[in-house]
N, CA, C and O atoms as a Maestro MAE file, in Angstrom:
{
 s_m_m2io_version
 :::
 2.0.0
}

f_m_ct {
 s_m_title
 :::
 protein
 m_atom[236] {
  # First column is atom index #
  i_m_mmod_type
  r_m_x_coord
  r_m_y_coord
  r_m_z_coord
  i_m_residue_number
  s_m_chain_name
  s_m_pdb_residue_name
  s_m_pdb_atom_name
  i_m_atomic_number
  :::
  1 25 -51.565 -27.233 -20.171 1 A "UNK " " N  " 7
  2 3 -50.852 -26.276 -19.348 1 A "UNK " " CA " 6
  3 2 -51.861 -25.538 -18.494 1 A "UNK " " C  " 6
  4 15 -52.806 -24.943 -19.012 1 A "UNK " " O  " 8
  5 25 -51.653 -25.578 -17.113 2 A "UNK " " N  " 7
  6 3 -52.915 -25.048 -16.137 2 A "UNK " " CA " 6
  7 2 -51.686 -24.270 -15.463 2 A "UNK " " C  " 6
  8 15 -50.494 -24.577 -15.485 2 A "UNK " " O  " 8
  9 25 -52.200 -23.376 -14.968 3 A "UNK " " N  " 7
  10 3 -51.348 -21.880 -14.328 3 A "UNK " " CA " 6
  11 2 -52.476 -20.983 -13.165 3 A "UNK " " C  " 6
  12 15 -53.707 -20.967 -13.178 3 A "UNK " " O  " 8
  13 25 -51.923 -20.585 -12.620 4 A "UNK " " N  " 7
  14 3 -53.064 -19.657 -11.217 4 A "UNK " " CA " 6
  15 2 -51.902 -18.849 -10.761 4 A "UNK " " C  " 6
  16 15 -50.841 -19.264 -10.296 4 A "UNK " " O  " 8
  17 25 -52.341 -17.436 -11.007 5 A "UNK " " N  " 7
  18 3 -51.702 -16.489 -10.033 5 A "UNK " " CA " 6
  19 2 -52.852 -15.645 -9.188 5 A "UNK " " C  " 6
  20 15 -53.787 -14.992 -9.651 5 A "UNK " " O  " 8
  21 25 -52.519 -15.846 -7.920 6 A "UNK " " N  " 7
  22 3 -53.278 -15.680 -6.803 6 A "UNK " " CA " 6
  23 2 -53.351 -13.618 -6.724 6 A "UNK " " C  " 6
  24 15 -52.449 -12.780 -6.723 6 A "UNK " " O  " 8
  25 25 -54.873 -13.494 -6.669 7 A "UNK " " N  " 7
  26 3 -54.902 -11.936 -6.557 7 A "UNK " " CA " 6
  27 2 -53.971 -10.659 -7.100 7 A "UNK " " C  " 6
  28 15 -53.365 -9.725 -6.575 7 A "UNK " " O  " 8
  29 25 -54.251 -11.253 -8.717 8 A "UNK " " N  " 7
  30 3 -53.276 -10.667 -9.555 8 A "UNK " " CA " 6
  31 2 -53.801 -10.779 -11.063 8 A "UNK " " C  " 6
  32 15 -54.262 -11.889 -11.327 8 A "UNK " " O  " 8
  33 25 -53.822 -9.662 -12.304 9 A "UNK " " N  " 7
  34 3 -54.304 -9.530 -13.062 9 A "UNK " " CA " 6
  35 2 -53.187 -10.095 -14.309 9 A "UNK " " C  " 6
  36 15 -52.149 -9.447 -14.434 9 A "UNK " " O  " 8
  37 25 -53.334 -10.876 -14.897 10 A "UNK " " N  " 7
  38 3 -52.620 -12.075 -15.819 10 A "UNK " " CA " 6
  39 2 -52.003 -10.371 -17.080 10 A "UNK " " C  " 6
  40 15 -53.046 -9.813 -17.421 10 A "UNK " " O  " 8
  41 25 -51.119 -9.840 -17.513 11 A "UNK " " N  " 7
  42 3 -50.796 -8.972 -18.386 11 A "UNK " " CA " 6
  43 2 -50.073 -9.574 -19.704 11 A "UNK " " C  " 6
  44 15 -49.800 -8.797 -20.618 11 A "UNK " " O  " 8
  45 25 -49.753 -10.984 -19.815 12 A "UNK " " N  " 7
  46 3 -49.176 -11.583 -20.614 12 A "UNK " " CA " 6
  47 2 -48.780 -13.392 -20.437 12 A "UNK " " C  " 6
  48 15 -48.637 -14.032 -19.396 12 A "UNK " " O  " 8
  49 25 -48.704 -13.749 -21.538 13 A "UNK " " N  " 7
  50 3 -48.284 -14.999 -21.075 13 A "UNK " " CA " 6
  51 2 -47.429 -15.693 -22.969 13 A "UNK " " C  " 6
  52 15 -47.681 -15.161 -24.049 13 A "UNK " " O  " 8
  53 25 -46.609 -16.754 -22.801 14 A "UNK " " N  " 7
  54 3 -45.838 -16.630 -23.789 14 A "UNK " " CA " 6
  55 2 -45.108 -18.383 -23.428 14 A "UNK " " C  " 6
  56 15 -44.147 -18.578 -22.684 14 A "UNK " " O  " 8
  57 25 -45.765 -19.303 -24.069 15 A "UNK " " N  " 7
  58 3 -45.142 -20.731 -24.030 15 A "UNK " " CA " 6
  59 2 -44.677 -21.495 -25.386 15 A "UNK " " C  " 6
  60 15 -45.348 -21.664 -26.404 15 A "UNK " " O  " 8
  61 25 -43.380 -21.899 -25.129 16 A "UNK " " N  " 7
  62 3 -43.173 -22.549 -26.431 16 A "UNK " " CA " 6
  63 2 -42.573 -24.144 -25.593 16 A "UNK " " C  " 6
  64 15 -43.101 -24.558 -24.561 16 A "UNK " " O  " 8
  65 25 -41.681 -24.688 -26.125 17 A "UNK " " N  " 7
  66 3 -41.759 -26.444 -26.153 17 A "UNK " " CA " 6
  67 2 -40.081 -25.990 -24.969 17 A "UNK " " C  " 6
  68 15 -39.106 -26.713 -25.174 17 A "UNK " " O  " 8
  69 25 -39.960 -25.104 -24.111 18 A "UNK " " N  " 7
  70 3 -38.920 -24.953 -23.606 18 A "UNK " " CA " 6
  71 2 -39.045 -24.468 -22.168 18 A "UNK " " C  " 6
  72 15 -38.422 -24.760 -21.147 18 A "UNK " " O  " 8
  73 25 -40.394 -23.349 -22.504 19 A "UNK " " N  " 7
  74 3 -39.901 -22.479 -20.857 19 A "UNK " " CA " 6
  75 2 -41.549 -22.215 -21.219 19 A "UNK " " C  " 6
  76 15 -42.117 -22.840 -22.114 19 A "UNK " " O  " 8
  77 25 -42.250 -21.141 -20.340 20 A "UNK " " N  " 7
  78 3 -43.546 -20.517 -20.280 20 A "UNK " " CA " 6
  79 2 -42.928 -19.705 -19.160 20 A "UNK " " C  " 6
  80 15 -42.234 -19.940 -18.170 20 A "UNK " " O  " 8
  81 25 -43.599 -18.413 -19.868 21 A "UNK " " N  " 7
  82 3 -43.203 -16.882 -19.050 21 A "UNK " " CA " 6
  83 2 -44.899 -16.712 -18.910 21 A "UNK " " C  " 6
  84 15 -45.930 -17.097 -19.461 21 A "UNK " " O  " 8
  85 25 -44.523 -16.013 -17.984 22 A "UNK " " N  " 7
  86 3 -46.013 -15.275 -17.225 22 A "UNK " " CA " 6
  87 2 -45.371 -14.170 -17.027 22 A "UNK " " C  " 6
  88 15 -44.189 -13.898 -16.820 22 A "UNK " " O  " 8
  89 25 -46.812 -13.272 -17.169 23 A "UNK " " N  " 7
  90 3 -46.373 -11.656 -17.195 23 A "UNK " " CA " 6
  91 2 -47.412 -10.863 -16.377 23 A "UNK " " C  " 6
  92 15 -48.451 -10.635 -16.997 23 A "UNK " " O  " 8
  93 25 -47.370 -10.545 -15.519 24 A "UNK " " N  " 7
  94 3 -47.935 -9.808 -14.501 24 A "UNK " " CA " 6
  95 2 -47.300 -8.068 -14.267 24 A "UNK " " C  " 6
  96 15 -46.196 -7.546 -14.418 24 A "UNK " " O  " 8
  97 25 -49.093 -7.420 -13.688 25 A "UNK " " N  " 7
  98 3 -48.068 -5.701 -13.486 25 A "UNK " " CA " 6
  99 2 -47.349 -5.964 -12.093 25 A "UNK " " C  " 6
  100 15 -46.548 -5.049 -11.899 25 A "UNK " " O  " 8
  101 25 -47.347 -6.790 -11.161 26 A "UNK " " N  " 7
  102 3 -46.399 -6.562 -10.149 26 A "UNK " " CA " 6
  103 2 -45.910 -7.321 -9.384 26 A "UNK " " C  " 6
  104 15 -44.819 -7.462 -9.938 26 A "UNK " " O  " 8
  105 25 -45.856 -8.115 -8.268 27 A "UNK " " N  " 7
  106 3 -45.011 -8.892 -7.862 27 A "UNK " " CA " 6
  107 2 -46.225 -9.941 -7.583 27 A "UNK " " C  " 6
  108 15 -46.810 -9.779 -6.513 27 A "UNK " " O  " 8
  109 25 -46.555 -10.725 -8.207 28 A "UNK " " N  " 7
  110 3 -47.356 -12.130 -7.883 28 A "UNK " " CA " 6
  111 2 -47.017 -12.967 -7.204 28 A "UNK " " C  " 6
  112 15 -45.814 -13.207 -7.106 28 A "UNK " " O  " 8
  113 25 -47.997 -13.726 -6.476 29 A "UNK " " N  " 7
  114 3 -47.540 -14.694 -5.721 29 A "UNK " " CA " 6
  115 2 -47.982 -16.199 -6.414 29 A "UNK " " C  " 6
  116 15 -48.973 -16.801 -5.999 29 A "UNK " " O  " 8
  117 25 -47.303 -16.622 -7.291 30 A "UNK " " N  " 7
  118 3 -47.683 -17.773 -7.927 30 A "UNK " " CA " 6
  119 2 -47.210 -19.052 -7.892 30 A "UNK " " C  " 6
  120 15 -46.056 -19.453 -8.048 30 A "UNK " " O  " 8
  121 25 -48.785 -19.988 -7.548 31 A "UNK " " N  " 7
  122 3 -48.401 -21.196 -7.357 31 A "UNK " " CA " 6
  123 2 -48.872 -22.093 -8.722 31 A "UNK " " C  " 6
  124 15 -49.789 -22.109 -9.543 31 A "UNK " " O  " 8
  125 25 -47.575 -22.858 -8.393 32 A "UNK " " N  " 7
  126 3 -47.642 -23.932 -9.677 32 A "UNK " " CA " 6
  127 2 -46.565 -24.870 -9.576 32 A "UNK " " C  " 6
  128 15 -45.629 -24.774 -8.783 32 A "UNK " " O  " 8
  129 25 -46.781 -25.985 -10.604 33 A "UNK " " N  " 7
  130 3 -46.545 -27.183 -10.380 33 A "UNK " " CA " 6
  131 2 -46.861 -28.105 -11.575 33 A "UNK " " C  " 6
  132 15 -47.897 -27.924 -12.213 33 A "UNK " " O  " 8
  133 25 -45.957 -29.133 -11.909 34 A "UNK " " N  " 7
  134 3 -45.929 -29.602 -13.230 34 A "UNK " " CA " 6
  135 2 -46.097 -30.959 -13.129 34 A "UNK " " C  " 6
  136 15 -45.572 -31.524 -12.170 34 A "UNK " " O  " 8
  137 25 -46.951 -31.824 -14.215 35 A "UNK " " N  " 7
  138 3 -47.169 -32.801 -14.340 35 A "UNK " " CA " 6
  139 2 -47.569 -33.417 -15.616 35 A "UNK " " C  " 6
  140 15 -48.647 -33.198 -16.170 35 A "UNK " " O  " 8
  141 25 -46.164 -34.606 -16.281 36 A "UNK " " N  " 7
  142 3 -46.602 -35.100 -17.573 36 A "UNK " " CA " 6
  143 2 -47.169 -36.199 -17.642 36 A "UNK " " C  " 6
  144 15 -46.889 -37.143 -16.903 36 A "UNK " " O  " 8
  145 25 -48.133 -36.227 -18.636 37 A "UNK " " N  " 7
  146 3 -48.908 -37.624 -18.800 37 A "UNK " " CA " 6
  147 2 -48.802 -38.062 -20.197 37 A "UNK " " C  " 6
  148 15 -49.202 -37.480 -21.205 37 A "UNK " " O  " 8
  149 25 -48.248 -39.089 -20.096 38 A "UNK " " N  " 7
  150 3 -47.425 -39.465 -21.710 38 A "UNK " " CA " 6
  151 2 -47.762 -40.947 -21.767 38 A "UNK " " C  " 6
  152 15 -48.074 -41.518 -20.722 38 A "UNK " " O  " 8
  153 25 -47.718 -41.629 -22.960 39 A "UNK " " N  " 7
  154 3 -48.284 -42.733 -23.438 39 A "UNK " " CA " 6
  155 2 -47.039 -43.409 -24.657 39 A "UNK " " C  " 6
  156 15 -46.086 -42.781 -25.118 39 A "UNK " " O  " 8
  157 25 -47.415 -44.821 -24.955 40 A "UNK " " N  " 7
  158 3 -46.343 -45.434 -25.813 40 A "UNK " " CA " 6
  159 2 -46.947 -44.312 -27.154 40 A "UNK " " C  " 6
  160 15 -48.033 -43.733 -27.141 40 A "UNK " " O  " 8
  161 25 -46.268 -44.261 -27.858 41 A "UNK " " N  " 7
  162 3 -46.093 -43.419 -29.370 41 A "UNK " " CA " 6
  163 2 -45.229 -44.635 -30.196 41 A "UNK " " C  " 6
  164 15 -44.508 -45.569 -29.845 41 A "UNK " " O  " 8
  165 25 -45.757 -44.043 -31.607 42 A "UNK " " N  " 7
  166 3 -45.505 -44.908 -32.225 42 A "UNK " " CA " 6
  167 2 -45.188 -44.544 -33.638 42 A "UNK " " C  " 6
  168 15 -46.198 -44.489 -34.340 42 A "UNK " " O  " 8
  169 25 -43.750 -44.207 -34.423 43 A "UNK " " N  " 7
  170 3 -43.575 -43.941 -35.530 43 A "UNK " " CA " 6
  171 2 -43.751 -45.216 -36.951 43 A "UNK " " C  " 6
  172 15 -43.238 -46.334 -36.995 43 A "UNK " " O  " 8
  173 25 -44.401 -44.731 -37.701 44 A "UNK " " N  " 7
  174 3 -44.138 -45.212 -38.653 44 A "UNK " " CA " 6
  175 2 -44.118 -45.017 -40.445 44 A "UNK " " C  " 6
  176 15 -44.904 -44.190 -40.906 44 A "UNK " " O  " 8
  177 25 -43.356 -45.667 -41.255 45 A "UNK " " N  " 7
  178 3 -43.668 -45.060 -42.393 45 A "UNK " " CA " 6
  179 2 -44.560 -45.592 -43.265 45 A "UNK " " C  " 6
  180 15 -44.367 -46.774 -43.549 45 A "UNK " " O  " 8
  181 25 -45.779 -44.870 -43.930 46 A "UNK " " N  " 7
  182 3 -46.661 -45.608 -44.533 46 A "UNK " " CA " 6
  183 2 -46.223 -45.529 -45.666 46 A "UNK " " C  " 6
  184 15 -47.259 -45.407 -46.319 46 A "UNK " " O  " 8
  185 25 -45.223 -45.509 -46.521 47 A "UNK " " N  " 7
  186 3 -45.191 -45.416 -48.151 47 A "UNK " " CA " 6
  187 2 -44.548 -47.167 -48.430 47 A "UNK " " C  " 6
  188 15 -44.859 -47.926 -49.347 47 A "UNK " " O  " 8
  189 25 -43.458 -47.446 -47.143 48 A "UNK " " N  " 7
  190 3 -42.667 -48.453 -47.416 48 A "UNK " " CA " 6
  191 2 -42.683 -49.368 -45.802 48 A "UNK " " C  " 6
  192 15 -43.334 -49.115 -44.789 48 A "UNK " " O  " 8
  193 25 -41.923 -50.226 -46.011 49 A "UNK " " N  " 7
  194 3 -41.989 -51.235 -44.932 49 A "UNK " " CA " 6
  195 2 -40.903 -50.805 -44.131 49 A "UNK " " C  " 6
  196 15 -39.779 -50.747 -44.631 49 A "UNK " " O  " 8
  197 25 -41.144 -50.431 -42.698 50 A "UNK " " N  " 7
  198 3 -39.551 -49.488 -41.626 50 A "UNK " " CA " 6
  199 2 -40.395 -50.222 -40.375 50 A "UNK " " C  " 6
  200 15 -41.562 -50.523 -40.124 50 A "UNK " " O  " 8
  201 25 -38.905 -50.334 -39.670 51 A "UNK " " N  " 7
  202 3 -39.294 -50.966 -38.379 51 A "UNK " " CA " 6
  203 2 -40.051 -50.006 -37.613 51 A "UNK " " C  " 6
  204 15 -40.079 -48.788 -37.790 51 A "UNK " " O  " 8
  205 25 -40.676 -50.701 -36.723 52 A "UNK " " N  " 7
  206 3 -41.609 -49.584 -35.807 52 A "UNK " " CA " 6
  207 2 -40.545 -49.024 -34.598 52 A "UNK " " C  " 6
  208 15 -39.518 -49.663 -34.372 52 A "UNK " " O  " 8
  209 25 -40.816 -47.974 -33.954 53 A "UNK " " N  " 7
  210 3 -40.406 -47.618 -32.867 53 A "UNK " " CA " 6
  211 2 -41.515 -46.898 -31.688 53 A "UNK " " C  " 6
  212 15 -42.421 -46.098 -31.922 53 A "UNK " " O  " 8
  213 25 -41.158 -47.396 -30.564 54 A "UNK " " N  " 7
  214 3 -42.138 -46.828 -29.695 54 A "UNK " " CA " 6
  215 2 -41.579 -46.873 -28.517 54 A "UNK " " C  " 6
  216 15 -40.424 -47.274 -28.659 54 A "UNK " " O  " 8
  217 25 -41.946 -46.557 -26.890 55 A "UNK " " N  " 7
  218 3 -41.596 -46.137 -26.253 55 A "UNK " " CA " 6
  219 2 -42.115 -45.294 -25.065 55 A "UNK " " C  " 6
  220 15 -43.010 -44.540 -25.448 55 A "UNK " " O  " 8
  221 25 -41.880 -45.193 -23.926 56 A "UNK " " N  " 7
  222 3 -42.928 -44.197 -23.409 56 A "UNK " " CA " 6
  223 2 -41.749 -43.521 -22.183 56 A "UNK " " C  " 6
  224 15 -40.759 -44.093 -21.724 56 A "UNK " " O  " 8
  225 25 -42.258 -42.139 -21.875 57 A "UNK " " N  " 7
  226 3 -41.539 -41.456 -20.958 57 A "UNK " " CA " 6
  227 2 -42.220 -41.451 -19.837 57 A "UNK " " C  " 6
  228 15 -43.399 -41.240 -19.552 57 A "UNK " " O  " 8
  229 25 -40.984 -41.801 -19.076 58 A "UNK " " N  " 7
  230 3 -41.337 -41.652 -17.402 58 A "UNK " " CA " 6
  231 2 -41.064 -40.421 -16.892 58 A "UNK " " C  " 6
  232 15 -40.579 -39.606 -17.676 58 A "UNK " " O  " 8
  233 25 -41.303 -40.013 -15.501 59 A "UNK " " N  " 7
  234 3 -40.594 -38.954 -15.102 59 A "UNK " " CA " 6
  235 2 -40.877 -39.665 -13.361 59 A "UNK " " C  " 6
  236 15 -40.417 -39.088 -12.376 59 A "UNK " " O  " 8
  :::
 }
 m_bond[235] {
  # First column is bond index #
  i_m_from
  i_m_to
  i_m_order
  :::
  1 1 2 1
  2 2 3 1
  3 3 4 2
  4 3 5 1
  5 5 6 1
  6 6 7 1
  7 7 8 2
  8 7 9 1
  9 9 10 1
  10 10 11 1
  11 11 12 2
  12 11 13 1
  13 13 14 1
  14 14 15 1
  15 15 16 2
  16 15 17 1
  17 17 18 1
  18 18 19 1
  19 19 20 2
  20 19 21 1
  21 21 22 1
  22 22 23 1
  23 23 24 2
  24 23 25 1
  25 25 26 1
  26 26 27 1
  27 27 28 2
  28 27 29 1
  29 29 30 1
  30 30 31 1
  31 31 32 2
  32 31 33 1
  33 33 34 1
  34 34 35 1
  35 35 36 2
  36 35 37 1
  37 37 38 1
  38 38 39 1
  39 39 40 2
  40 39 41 1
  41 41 42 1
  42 42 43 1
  43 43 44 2
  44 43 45 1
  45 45 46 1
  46 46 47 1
  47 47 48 2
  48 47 49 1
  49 49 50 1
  50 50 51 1
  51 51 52 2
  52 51 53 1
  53 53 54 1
  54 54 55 1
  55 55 56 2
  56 55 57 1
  57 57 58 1
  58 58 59 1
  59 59 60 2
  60 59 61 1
  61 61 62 1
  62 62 63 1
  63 63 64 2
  64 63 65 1
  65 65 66 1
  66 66 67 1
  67 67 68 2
  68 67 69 1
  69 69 70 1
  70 70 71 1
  71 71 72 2
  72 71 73 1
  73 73 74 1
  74 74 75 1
  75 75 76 2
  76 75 77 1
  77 77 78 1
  78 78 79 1
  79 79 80 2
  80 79 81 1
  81 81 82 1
  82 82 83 1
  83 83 84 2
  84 83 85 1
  85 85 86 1
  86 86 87 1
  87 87 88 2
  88 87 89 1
  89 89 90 1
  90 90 91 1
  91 91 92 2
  92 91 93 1
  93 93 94 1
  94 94 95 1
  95 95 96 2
  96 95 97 1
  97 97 98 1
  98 98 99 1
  99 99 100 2
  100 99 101 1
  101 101 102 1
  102 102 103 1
  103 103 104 2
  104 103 105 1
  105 105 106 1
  106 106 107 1
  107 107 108 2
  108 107 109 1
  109 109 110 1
  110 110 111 1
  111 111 112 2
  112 111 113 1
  113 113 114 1
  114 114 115 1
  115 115 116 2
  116 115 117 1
  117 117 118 1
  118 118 119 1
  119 119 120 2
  120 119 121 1
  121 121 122 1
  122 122 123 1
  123 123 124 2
  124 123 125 1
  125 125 126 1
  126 126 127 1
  127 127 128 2
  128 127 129 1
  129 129 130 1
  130 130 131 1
  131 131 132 2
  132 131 133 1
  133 133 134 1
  134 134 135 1
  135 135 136 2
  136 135 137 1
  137 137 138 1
  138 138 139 1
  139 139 140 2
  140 139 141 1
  141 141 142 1
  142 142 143 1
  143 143 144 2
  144 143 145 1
  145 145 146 1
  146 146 147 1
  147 147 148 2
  148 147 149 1
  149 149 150 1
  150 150 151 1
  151 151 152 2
  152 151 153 1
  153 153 154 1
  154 154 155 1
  155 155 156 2
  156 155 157 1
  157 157 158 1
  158 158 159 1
  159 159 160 2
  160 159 161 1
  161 161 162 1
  162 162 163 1
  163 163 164 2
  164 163 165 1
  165 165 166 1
  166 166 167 1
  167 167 168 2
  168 167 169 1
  169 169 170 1
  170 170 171 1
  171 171 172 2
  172 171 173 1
  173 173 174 1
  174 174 175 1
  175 175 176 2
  176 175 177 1
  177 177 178 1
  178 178 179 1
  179 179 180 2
  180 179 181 1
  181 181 182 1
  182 182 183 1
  183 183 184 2
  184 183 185 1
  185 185 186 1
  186 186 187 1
  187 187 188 2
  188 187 189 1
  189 189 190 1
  190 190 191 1
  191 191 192 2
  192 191 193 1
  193 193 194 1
  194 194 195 1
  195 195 196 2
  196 195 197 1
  197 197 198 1
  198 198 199 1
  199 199 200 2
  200 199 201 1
  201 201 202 1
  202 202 203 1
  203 203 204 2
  204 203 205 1
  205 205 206 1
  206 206 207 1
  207 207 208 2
  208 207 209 1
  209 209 210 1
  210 210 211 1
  211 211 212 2
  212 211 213 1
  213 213 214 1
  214 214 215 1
  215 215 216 2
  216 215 217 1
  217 217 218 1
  218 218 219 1
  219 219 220 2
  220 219 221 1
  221 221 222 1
  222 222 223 1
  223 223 224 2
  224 223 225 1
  225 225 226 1
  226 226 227 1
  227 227 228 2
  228 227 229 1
  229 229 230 1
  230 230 231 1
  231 231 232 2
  232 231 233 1
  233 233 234 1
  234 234 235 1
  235 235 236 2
  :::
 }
}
């Protein structure tokens, strides 16, 4: 997660797996912009024999 608010002092910040808040004392001018980089994944169970699953996300 990379973030820049331009001529402005950062007062908070707060990300979970949904949203990311930024917290500034006053009206910021912030630029930003998002980009995922994701790969095949791959579940499996090591105690017993389970099919594999894998997969990869586009956007």
């Amino acid at each position: 997660l990379h973030f820049r608010i331009l001529d402005y002092t950062l007062t908070g910040c707060y990300a979970d797996q949904h949203s990311v808040q930024v917290f500034a004392s006053g009206k910021p001018k912030i630029s930003a912009h998002r980009k995922l980089i994701s790969s095949d994944y791959y579940i499996w169970n090591s105690k017993a024999p389970a099919p594999v699953t894998y997969g990869s996300l586009l956007l």
